[in-house]
MOPAC internal coordinates of N, CA, C and O (Angstrom, degrees):
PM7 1SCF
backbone

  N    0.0000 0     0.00 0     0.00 0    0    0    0
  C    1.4522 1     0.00 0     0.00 0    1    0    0
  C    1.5310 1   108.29 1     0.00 0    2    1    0
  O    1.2310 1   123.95 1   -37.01 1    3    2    1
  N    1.2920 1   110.03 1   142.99 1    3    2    1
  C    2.0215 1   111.21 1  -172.47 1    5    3    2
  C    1.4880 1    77.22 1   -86.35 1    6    5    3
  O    1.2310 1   129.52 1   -35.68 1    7    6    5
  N    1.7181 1    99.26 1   144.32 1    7    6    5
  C    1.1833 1   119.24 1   176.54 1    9    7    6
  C    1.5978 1   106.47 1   -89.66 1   10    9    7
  O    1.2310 1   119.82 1   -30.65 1   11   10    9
  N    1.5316 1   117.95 1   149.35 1   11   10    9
  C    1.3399 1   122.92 1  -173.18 1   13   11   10
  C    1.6228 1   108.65 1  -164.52 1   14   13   11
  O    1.2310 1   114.79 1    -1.24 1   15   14   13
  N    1.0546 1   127.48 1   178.76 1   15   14   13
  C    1.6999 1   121.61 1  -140.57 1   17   15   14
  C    1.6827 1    72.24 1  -164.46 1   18   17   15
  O    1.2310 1   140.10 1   -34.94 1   19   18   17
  N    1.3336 1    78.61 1   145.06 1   19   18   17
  C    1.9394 1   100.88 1   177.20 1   21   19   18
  C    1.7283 1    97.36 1  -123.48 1   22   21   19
  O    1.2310 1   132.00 1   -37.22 1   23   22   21
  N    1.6298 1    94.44 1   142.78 1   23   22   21
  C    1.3962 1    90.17 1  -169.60 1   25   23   22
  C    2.0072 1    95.30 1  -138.53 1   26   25   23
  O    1.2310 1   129.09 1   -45.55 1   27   26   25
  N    1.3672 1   100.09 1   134.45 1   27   26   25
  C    1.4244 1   115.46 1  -153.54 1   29   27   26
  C    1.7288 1   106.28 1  -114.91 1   30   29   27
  O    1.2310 1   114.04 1   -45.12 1   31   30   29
  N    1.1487 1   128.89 1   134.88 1   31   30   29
  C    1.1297 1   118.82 1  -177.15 1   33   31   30
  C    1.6354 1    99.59 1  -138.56 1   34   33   31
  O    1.2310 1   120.73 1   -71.17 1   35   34   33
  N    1.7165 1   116.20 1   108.83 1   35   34   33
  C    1.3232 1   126.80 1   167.93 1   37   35   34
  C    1.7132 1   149.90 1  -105.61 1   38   37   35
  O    1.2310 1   118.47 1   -73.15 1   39   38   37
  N    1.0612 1   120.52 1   106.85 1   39   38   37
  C    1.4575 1    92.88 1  -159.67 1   41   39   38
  C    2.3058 1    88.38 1  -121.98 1   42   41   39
  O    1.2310 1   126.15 1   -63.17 1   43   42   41
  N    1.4075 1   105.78 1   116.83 1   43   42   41
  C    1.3974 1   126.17 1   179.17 1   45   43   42
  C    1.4113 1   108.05 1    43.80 1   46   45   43
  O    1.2310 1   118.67 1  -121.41 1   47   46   45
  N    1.4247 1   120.14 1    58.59 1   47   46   45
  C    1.3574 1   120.63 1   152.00 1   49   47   46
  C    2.0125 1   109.06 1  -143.75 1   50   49   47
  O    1.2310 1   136.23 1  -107.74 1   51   50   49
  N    1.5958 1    86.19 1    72.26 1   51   50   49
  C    1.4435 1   118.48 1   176.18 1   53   51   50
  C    1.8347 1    94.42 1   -39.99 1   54   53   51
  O    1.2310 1   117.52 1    91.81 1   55   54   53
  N    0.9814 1   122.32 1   -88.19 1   55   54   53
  C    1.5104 1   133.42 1   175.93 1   57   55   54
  C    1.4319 1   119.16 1   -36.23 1   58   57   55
  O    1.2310 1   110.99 1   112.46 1   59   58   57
  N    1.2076 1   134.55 1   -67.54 1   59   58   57
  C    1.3184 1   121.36 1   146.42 1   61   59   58
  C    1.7355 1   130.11 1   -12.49 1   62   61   59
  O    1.2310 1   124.07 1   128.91 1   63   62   61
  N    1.3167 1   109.80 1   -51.09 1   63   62   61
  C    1.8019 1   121.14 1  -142.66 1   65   63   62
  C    2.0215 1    65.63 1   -89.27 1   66   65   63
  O    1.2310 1   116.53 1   133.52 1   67   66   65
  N    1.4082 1   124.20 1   -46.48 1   67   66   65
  C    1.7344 1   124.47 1  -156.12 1   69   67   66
  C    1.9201 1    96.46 1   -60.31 1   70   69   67
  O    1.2310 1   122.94 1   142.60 1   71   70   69
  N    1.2733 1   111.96 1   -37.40 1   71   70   69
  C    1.5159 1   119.42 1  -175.35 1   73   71   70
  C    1.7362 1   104.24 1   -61.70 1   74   73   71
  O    1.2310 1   133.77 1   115.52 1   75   74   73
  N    1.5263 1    90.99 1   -64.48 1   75   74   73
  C    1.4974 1   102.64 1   175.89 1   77   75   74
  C    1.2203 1   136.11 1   -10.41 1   78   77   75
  O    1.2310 1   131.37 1   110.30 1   79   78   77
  N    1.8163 1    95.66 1   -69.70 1   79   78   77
  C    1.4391 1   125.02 1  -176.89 1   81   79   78
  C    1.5577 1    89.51 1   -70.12 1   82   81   79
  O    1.2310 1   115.82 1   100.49 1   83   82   81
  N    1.3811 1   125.54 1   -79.51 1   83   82   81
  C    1.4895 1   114.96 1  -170.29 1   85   83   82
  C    1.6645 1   117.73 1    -9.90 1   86   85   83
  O    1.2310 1   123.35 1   109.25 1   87   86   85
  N    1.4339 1   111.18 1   -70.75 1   87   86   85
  C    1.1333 1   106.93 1   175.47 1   89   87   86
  C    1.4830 1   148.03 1   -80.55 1   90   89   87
  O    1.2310 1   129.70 1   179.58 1   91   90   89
  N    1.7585 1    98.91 1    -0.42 1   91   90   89
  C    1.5488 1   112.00 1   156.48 1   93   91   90
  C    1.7319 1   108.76 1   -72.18 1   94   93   91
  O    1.2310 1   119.00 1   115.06 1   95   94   93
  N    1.0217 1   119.51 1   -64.94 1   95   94   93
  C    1.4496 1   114.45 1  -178.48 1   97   95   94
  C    1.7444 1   139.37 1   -10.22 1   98   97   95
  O    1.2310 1   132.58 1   114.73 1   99   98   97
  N    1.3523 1    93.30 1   -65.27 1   99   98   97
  C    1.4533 1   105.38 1   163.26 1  101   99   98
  C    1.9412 1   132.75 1   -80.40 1  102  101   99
  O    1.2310 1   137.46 1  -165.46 1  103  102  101
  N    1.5260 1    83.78 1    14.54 1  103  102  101
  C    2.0340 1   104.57 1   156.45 1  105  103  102
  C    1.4993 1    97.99 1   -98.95 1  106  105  103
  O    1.2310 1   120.83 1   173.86 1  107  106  105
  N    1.2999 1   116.02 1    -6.14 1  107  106  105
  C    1.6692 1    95.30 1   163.24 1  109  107  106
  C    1.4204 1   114.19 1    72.90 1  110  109  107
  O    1.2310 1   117.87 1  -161.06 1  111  110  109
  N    1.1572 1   121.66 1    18.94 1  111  110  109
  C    1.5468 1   140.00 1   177.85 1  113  111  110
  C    1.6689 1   100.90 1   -22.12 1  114  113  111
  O    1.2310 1   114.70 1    -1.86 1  115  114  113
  N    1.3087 1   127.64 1   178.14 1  115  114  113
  C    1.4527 1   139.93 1   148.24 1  117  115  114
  C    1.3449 1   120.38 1   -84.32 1  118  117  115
  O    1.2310 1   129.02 1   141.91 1  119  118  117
  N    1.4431 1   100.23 1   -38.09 1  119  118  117
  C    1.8509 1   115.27 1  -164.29 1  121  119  118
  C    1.4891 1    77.50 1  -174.83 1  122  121  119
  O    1.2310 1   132.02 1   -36.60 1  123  122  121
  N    1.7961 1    94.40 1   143.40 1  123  122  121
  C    1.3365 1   136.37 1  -161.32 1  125  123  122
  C    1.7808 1    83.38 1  -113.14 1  126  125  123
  O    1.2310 1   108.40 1     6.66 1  127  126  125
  N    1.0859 1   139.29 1  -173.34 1  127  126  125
  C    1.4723 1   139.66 1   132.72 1  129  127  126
  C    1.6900 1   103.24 1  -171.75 1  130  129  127
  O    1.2310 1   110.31 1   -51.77 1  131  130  129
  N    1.1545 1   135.81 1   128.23 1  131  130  129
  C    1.4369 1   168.32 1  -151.12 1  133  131  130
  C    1.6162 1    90.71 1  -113.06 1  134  133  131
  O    1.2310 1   120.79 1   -49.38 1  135  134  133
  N    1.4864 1   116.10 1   130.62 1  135  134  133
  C    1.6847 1   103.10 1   143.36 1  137  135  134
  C    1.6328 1    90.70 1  -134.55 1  138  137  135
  O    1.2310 1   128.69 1   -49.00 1  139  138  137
  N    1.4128 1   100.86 1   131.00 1  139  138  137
  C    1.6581 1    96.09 1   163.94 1  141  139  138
  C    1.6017 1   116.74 1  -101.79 1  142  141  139
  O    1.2310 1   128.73 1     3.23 1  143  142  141
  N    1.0249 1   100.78 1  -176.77 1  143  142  141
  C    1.6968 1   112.18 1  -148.06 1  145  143  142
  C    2.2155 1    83.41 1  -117.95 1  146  145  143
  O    1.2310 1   112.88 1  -167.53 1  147  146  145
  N    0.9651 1   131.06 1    12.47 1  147  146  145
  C    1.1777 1   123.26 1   159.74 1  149  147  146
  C    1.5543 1    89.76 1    80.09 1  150  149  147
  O    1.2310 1   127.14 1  -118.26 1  151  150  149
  N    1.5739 1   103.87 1    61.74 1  151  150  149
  C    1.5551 1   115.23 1   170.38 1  153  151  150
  C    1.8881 1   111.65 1   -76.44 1  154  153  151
  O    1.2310 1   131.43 1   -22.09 1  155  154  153
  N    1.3495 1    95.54 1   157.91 1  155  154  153
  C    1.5499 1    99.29 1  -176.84 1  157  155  154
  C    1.4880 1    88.89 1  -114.20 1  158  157  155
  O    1.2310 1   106.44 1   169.97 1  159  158  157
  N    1.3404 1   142.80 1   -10.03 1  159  158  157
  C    1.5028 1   126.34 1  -158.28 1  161  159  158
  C    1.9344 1    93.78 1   -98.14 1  162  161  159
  O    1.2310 1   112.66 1  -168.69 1  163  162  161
  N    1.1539 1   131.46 1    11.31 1  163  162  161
  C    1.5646 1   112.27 1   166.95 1  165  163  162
  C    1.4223 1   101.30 1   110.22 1  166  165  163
  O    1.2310 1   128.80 1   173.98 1  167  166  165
  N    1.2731 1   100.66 1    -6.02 1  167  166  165
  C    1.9176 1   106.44 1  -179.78 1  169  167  166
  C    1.8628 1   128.94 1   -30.33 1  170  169  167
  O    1.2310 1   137.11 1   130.52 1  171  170  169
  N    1.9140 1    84.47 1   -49.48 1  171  170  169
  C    1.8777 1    81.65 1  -167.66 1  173  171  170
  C    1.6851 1    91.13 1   -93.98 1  174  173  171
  O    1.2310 1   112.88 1   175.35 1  175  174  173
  N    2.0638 1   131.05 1    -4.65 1  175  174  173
  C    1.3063 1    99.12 1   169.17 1  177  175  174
  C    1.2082 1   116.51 1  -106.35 1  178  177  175
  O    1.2310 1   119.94 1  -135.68 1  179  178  177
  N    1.4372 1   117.73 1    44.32 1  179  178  177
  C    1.6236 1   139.30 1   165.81 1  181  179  178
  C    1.3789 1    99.14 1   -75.61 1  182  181  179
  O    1.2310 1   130.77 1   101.63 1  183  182  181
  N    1.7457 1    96.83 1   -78.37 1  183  182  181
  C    1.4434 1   119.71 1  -170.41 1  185  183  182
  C    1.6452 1   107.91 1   -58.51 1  186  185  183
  O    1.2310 1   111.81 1   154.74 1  187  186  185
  N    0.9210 1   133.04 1   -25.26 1  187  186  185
  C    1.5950 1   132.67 1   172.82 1  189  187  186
  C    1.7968 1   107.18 1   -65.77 1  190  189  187
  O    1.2310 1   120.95 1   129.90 1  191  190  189
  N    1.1637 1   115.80 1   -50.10 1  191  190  189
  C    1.2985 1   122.93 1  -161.56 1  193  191  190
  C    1.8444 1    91.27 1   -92.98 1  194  193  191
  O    1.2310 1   107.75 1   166.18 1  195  194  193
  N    1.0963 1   140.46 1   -13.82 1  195  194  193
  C    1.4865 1   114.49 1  -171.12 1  197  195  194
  C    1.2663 1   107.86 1  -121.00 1  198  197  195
  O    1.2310 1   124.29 1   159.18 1  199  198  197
  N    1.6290 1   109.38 1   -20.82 1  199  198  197
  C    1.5525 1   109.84 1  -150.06 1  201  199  198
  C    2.0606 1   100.10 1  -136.90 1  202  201  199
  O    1.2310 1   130.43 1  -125.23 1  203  202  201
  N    1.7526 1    97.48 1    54.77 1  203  202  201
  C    1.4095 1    97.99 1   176.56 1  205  203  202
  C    1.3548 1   116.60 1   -32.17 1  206  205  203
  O    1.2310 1   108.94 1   101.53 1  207  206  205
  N    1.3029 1   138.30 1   -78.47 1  207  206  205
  C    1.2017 1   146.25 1   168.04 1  209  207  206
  C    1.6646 1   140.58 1   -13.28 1  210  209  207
  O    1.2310 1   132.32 1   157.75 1  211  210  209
  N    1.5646 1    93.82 1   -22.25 1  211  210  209
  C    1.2784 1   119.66 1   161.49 1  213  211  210
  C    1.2590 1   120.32 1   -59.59 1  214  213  211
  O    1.2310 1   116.28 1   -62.35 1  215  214  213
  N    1.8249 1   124.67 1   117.65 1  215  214  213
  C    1.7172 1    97.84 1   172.80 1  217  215  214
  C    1.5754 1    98.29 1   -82.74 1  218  217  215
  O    1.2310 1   113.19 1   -15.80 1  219  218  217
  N    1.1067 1   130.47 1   164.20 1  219  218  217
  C    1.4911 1   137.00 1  -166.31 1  221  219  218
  C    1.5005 1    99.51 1  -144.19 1  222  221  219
  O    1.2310 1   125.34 1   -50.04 1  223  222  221
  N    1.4857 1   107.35 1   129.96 1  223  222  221
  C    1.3486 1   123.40 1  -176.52 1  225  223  222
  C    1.7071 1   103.29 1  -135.56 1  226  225  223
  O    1.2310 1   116.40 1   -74.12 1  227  226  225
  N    1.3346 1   124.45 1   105.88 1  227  226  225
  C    1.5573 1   140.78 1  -174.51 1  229  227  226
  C    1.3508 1    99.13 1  -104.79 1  230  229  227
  O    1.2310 1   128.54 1   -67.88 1  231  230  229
  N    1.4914 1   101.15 1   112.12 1  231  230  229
  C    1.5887 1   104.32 1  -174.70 1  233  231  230
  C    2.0147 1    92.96 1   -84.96 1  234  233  231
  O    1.2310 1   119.45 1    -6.84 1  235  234  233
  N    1.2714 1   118.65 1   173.16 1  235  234  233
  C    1.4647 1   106.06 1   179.23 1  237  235  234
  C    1.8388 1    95.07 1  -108.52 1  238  237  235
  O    1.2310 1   127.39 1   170.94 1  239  238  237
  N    1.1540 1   103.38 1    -9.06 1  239  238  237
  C    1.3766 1   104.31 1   163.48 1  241  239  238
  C    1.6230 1   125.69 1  -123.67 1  242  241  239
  O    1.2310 1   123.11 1     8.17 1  243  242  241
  N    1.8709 1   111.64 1  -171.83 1  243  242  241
  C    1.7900 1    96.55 1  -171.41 1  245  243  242
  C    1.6719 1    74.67 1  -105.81 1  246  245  243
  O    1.2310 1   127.66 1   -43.40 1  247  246  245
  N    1.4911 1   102.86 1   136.60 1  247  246  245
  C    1.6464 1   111.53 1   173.03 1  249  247  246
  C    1.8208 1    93.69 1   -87.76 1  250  249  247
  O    1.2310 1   128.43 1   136.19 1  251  250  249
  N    1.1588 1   101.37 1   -43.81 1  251  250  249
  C    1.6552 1   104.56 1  -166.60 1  253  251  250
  C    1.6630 1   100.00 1   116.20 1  254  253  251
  O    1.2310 1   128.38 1   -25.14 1  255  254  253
  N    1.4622 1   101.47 1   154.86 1  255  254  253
  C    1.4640 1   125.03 1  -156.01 1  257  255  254
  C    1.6563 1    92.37 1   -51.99 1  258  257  255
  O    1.2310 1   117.41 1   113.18 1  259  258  257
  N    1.6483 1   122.53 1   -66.82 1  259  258  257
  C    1.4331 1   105.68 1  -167.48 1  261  259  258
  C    1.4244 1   138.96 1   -71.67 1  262  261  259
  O    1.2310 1   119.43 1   166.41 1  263  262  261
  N    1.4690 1   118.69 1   -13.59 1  263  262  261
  C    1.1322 1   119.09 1   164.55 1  265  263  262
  C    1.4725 1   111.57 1   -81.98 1  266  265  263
  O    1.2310 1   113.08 1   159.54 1  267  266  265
  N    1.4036 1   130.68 1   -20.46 1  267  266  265
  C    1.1097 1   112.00 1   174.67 1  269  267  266
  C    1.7325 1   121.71 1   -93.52 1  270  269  267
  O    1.2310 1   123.79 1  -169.03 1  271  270  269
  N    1.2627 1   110.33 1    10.97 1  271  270  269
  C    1.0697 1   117.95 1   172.53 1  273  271  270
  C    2.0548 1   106.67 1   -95.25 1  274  273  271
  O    1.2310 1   126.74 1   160.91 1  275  274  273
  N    1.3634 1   104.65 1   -19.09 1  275  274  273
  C    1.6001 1   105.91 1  -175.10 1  277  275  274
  C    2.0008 1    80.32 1   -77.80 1  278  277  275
  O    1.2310 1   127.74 1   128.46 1  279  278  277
  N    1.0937 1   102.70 1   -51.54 1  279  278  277
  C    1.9830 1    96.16 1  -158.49 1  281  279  278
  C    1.5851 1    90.21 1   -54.49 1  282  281  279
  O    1.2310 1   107.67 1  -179.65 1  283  282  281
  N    1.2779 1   140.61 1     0.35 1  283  282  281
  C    1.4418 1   123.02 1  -146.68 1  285  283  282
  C    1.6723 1    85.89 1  -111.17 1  286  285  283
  O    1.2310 1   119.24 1   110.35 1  287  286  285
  N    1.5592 1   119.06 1   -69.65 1  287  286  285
  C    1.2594 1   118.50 1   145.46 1  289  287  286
  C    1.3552 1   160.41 1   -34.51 1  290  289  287
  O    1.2310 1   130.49 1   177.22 1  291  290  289
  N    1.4518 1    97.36 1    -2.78 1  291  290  289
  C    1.5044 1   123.81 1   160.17 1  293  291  290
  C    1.3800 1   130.24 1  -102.99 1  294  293  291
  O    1.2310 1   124.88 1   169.78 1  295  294  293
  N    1.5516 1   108.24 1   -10.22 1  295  294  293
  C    1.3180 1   109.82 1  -176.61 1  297  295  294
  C    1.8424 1    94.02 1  -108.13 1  298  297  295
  O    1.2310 1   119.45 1  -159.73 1  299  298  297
  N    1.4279 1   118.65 1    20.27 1  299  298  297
  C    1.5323 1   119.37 1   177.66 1  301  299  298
  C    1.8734 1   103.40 1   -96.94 1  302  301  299
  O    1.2310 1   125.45 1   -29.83 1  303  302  301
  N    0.8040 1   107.13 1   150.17 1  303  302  301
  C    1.6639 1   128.56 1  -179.59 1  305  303  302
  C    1.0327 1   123.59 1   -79.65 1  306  305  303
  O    1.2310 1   120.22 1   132.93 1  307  306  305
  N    1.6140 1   117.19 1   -47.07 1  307  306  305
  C    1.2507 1   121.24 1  -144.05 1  309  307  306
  C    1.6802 1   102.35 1  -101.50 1  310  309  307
  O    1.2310 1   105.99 1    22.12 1  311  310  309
  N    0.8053 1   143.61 1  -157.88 1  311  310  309
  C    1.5723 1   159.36 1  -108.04 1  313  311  310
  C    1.9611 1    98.16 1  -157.50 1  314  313  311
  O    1.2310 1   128.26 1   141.73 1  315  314  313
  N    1.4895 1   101.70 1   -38.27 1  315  314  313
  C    1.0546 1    95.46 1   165.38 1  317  315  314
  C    1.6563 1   115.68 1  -155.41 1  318  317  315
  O    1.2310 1   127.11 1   -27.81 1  319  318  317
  N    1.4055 1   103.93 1   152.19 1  319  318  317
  C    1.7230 1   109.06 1  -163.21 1  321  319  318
  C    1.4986 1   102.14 1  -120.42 1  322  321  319
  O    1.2310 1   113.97 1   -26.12 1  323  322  321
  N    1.2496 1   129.02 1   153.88 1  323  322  321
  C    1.5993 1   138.52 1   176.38 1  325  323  322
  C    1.5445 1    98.22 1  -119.11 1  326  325  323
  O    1.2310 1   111.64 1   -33.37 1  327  326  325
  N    1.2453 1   133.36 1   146.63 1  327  326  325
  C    1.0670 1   124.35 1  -156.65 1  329  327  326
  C    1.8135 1    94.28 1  -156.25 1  330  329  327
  O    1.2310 1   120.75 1   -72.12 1  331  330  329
  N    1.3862 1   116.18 1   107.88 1  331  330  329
  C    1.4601 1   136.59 1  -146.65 1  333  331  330
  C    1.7521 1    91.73 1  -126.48 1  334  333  331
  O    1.2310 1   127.37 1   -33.70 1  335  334  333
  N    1.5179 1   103.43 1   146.30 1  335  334  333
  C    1.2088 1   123.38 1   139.81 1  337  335  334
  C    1.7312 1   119.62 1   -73.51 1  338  337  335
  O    1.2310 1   128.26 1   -32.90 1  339  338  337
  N    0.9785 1   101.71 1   147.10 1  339  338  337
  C    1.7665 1   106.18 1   173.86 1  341  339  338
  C    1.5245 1   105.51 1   -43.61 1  342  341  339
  O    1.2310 1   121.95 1   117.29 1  343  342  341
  N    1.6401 1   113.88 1   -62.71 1  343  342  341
  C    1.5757 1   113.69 1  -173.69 1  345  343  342
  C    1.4149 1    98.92 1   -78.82 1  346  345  343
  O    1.2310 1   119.64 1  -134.04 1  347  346  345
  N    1.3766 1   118.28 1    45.96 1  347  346  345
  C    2.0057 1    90.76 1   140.13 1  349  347  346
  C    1.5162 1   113.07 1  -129.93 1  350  349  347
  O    1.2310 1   135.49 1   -19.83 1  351  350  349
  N    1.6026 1    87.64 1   160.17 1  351  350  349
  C    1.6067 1    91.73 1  -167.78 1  353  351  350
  C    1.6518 1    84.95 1  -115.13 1  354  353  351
  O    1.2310 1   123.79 1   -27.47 1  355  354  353
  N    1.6181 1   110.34 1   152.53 1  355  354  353
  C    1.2487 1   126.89 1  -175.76 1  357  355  354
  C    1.4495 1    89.32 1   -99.51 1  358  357  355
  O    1.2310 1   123.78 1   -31.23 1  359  358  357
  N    1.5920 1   110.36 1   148.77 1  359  358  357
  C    1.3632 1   113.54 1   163.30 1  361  359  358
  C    1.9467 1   111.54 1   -89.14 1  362  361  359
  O    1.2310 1   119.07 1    -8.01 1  363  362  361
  N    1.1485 1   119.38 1   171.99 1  363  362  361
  C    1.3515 1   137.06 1   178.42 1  365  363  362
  C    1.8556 1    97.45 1   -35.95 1  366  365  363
  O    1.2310 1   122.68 1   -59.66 1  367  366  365
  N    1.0254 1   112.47 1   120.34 1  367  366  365
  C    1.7455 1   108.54 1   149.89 1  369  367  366
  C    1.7445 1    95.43 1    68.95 1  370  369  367
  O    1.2310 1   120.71 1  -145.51 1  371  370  369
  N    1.3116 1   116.25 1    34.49 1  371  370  369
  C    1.8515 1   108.97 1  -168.86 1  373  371  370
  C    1.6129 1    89.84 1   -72.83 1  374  373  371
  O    1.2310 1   127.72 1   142.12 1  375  374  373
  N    1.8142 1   102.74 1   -37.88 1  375  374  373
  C    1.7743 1   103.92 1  -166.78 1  377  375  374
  C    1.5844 1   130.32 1   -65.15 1  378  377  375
  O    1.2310 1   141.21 1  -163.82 1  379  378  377
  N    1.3993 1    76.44 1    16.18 1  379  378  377
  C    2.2664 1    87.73 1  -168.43 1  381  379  378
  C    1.8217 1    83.08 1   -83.36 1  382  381  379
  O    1.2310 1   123.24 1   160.91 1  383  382  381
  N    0.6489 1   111.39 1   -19.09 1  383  382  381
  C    1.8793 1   117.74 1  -158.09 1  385  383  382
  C    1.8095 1    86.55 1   -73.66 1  386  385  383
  O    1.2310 1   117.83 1    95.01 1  387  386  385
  N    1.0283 1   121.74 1   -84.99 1  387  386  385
  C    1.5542 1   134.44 1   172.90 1  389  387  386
  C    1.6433 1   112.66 1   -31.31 1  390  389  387
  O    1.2310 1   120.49 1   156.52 1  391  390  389
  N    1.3798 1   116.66 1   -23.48 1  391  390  389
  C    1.4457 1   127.95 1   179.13 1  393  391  390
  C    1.7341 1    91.98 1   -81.49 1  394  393  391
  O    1.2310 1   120.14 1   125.50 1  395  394  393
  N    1.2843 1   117.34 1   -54.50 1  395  394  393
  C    1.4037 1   125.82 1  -152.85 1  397  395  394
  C    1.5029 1   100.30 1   -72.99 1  398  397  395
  O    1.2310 1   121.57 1   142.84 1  399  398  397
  N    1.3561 1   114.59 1   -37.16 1  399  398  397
  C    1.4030 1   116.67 1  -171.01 1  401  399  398
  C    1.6288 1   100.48 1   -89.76 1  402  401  399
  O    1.2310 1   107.71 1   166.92 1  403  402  401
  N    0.7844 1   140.53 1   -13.08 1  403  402  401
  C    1.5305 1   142.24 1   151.84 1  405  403  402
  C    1.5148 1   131.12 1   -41.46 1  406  405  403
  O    1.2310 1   131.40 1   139.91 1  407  406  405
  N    1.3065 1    95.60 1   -40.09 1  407  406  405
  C    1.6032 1   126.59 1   179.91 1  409  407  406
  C    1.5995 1   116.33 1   -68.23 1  410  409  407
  O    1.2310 1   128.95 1   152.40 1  411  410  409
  N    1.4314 1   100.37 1   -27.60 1  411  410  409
  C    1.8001 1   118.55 1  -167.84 1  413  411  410
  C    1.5100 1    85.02 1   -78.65 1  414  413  411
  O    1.2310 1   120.10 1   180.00 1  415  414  413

């Protein structure tokens, strides 16, 4: 499987980002990476306490959606990055798609 890193950008949708992760996980990611937007609802000590694996980046301020989506995608490794809102949920096996298109 081509390795690839999902990259998440949240600012106070604690519940959302918890769904999120649920269903990124079991695509078997390389690297997870979180940037929050300097949430007040408990966001980055969700992701600290449930989701070790997460790298987590807590801005102390809100940069706004596109720069914190470049810091989110810059701190990824791999060759290739998926790049998510907090509220989406991946369906079963979405990451075979990113494997397949790798191949081209």
């Amino acid at each position: 499987m081509t390795p690839f890193a999902v990259a998440i950008v949240n600012y106070n949708t604690r519940e959302h980002l918890r769904a999120c992760l649920t269903t990124v996980q079991p695509e078997a990611p390389s690297e997870m990476v979180v940037v929050d937007n300097a949430s007040s609802d408990g966001s980055v000590e969700m992701v600290q306490a449930n989701y070790p694996r997460v790298m987590l980046c807590a801005n102390k301020v809100n940069l706004g959606y596109g720069p914190a989506a470049n810091q989110a995608v810059a701190r990824c490794t791999t060759k290739y990055a998926l790049l998510l809102n907090s509220d989406t949920l991946l369906p079963h096996n979405a990451c075979l798609l990113l494997h397949i298109f790798s191949i081209f």
